[in-house]
N, C-alpha and C positions, 0 to 999 in steps of 0.2 A: 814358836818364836817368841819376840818380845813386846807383838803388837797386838792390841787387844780391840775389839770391838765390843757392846752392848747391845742387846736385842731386848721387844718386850713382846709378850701373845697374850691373847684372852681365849686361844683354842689350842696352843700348842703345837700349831701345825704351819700358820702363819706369822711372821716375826716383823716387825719392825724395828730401826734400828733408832739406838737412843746416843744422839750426840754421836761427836767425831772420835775417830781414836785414836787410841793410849799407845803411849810407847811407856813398858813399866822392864826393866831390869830385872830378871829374873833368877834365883842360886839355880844350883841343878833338882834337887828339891822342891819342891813348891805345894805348899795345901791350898786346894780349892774349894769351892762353897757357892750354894745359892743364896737370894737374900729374898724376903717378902718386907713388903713396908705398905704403911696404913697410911692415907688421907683423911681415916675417919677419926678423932681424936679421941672417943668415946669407944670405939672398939678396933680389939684387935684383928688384922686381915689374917685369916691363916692359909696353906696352897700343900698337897701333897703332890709330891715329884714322884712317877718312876721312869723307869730308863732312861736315868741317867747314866751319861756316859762321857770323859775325858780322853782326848784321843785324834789321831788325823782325822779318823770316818768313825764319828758317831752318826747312830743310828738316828730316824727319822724321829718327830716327835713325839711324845707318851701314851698322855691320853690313860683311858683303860685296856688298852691295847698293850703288850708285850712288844719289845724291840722287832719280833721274828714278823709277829701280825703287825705292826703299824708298816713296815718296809715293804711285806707284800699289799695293804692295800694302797700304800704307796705309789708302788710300781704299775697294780692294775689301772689306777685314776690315769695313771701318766699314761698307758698303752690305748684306754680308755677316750684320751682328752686328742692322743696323735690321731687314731682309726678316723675319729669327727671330723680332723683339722686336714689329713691326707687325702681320705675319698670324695672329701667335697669338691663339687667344680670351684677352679679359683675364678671362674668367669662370671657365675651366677652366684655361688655361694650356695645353692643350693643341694641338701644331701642326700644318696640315694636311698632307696627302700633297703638296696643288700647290695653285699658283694661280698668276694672271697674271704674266706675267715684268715688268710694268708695277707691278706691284702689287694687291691686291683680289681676288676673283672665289675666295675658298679653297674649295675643296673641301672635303663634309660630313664627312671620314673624316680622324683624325688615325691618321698613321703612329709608331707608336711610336720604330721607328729614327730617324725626324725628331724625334723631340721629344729622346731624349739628347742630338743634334746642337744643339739647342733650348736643352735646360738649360746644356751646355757655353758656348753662346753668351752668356748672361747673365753667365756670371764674366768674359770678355774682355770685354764690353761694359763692366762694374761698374774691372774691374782698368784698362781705358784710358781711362775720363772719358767714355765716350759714352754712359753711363747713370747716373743717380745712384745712389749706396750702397743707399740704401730703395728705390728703382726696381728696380733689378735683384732685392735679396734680396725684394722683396713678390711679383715675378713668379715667381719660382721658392718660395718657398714655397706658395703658393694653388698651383702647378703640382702638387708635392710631394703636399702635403695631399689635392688631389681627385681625383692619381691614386692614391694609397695606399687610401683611403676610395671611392673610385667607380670605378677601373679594370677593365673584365672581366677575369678571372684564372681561370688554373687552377694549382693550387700554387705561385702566387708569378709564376709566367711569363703575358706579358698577350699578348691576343689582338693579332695581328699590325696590322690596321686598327681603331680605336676609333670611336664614335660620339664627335663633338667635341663638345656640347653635352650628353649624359650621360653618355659617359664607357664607352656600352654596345658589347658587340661590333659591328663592322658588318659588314654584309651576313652572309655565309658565311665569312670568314677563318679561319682555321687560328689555337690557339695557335701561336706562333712559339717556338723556343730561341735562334736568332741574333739577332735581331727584339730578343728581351728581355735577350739580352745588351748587345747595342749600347744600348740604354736604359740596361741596370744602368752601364753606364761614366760615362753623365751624371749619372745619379741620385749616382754615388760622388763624381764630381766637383764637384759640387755642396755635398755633404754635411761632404767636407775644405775647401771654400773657405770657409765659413759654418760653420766648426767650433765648438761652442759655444753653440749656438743649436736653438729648436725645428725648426729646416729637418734640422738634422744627425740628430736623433733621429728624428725621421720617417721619411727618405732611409736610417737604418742597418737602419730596422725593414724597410721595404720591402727592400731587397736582402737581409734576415738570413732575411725568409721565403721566398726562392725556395728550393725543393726540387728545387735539382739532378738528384739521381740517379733521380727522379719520370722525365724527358727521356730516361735510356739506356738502350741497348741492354746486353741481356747482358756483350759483350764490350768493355764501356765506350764506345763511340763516339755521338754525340748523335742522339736522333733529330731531323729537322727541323721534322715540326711535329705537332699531335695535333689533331685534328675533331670534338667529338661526334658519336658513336654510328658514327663508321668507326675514332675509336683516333689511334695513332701509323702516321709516315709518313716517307720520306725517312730522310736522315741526312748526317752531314759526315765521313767519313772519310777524307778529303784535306785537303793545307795550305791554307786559304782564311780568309775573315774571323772565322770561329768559331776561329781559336786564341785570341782573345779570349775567347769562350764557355766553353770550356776553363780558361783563366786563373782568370775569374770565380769557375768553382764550383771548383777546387781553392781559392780563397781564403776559401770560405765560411767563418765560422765558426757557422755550426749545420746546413747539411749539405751539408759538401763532397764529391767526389769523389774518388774513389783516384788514386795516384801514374800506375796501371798507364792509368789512363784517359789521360792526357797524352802514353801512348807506344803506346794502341791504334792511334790515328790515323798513315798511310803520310807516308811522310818521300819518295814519291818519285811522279813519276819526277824525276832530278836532274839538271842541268845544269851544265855546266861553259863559261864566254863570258871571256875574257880575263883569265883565268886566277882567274876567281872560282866556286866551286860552289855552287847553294844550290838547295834545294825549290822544285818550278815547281809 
């Protein structure tokens, strides 16, 4: 048609739209064109485009991805972002360990680590259009709200399986440290996307009570998980998923962990593969 809009991205996948739009009179002909422009006066911007495309249904956006691959990972995110947003209870918000690869059938026990992956998934959902604004923040605050208020907890850290409908320990699980790490990552993520708001004060109070140093060992290293009435157990003293864990409680601000704890944990054994070394 003959109405035009503007968008701008700094990823190519998210767009924001620049000013109202045009109505420009069109021949049946028309050449089209990208523009780059600089604020820097001293140099110039420069941006390589591909897939580009002119048309009803252009493809999704570029990137170093091919038109074919940017649409399919497209579509997995989106299938991806529904599975999180469908299986969860709308009551608790909380996610199951599993269910049907079809859909349906969730299991009674929400996995904690699933549910960070969970709350994560509500901002992508909300940030690319496949949820509405209120949709997504309603589902992550009732999430928020009734794990902060009903979550089984032992100082701050929740028990690795929850009951999905109250919210109670299940079965025999272990508090977890990693478990509630990977939660605390969504719960923060959550909390900065919806900054501003009663989600964010909830989600700061939640992660401001975990009691880190509650978790370690003497010689700073976390233990893996605690049982009632058998104690603590385990631990992570190698490089693995808990340098997140790590991160978290040195970030605390009301009771974080020592410097020395970041450096208890073994840096080895190391590897060295074409001509790169790093912690295996």
């Amino acid at each position: 048609g003959n109405v035009f809009s503007a968008f701008y991205s700094t990823d190519g996948i998210n767009w924001i739209s620049v000013g109202p739009t045009q109505t420009v009179a069109l021949n049946s002909t028309t050449l089209a064109g990208l523009a780059v422009t600089s604020h820097n006066t001293s140099a110039l911007c420069t941006a390589a485009f591909s897939s580009v495309s002119i048309g009803n249904s252009p493809p999704p956006g570029a990137g170093i991805y091919s038109a074919t691959d940017q649409a399919f990972l497209n579509d997995l995110e989106y299938r991806e972002v529904l599975a999180f947003y469908n299986e969860t209870s709308a009551t608790t918000g909380l996610v199951p360990d599993n269910e049907s690869a079809n859909g349906g059938s969730p299991s009674p026990d929400s996995s904690i680590a699933a549910l960070g992956f969970g709350l994560s998934a509500l901002t992508i959902g909300d940030a690319r259009g496949w949820l509405s604004h209120s949709t997504a923040y309603q589902r992550a605050l009732t999430t928020i709200n009734f794990l902060y208020n009903s979550g089984a907890n032992n100082n701050g850290f929740f028990y690795h399986f929850l009951n999905e409908t109250t919210g109670a320990r299940y079965g025999s699980s272990e508090v977890s440290s990693v478990d509630t790490a990977e939660l605390m990552a969504g719960v923060l993520n959550v909390a900065q996307y919806w900054a501003g708001t009663p989600l964010q004060t909830t989600a700061l109070a939640m992660y401001n009570r975990v009691n880190w140093p509650w978790m370690q060992q003497s010689n700073g290293i976390f233990y893996g998980a605690w049982i009632p009435g058998s104690g603590f157990s385990g631990g992570y003293g190698d490089y693995s998923e808990a340098s997140l864990l790590y991160l978290l409680a040195l970030g605390s601000p009301t009771h974080p962990i020592t410097e020395a704890s970041w450096l208890a944990w073994s840096r080895t054994p190391v590897e060295t593969y074409s001509g790169y070394t790093y912690v295996d």
